[in-house]
C-alpha positions as CSV (number, residue, x, y, z in Angstrom):
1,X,93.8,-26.1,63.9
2,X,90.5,-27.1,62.2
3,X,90.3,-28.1,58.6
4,X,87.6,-25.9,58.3
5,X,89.6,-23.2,59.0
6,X,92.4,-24.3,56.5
7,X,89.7,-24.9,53.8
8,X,88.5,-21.3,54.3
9,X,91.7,-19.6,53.8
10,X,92.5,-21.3,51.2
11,X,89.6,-20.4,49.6
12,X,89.7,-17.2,50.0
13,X,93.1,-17.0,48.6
14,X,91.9,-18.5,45.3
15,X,88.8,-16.6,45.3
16,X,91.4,-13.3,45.6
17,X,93.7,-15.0,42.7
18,X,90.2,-15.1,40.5
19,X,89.4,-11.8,41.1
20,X,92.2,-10.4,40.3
21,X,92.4,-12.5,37.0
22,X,89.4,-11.4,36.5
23,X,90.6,-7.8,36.5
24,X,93.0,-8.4,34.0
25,X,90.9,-10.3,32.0
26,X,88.7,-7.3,31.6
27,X,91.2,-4.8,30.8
28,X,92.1,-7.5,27.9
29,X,88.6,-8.3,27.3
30,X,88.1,-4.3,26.5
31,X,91.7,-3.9,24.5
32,X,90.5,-6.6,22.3
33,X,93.3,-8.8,23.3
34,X,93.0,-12.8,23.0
35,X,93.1,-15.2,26.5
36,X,90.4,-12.5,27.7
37,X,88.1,-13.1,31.3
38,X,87.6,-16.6,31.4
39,X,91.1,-17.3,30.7
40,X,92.8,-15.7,32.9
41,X,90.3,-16.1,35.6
42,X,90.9,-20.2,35.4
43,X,94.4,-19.7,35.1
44,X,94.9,-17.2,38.2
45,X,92.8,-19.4,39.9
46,X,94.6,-22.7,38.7
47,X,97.7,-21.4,39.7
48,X,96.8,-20.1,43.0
49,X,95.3,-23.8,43.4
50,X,98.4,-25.9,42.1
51,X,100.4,-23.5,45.0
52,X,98.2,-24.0,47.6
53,X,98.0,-27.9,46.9
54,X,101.9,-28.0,46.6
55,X,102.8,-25.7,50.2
56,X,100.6,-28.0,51.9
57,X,101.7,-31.4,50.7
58,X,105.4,-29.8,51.8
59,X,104.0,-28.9,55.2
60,X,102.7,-31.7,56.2
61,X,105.5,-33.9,55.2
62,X,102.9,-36.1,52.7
63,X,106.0,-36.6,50.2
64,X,108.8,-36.7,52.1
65,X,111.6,-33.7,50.8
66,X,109.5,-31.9,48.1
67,X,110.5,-28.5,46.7
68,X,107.8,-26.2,46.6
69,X,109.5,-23.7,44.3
70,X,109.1,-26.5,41.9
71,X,105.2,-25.7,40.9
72,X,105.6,-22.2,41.1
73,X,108.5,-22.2,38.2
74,X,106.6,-24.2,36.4
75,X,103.4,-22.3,36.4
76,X,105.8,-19.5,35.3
77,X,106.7,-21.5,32.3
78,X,103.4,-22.8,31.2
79,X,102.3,-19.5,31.7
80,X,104.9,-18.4,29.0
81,X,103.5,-21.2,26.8
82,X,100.5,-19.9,27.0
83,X,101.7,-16.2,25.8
């Protein structure tokens, strides 16, 4: 497989995880709500990010046993911090 290939999926999947922030950042945006657009657009994309980063580290064996559920319950928390 090429890294170019990776690097474009995975790309794609945090441009998806932006735009879909971004969607809920408007219907916030629009209620008048605080953490509006921007906000959630950095931290759907963040996330997304962190995920990515984290399954592929695990896949290719880069830090020997890692737990990948690991970042994605803690995005959950900080998420929870964040309100």
């Amino acid at each position: 497989m090429e890294w170019s290939s990776i690097f474009t999926e995975d790309i794609q999947k945090v441009l998806v995880a932006a735009l879909l922030g971004a969607i809920i950042g408007l219907e916030r945006e629009w209620s008048g709500k605080p953490a509006g657009l921007r906000t959630l657009i950095l931290v759907c994309a963040g996330s997304a990010l962190f995920t990515i980063v984290s399954y592929n580290v695990a896949e290719l064996g880069l830090a020997g046993s890692t737990d990948v559920s690991r970042i994605a319950s803690n995005i959950v928390t900080g998420i929870g911090f964040i309100g």
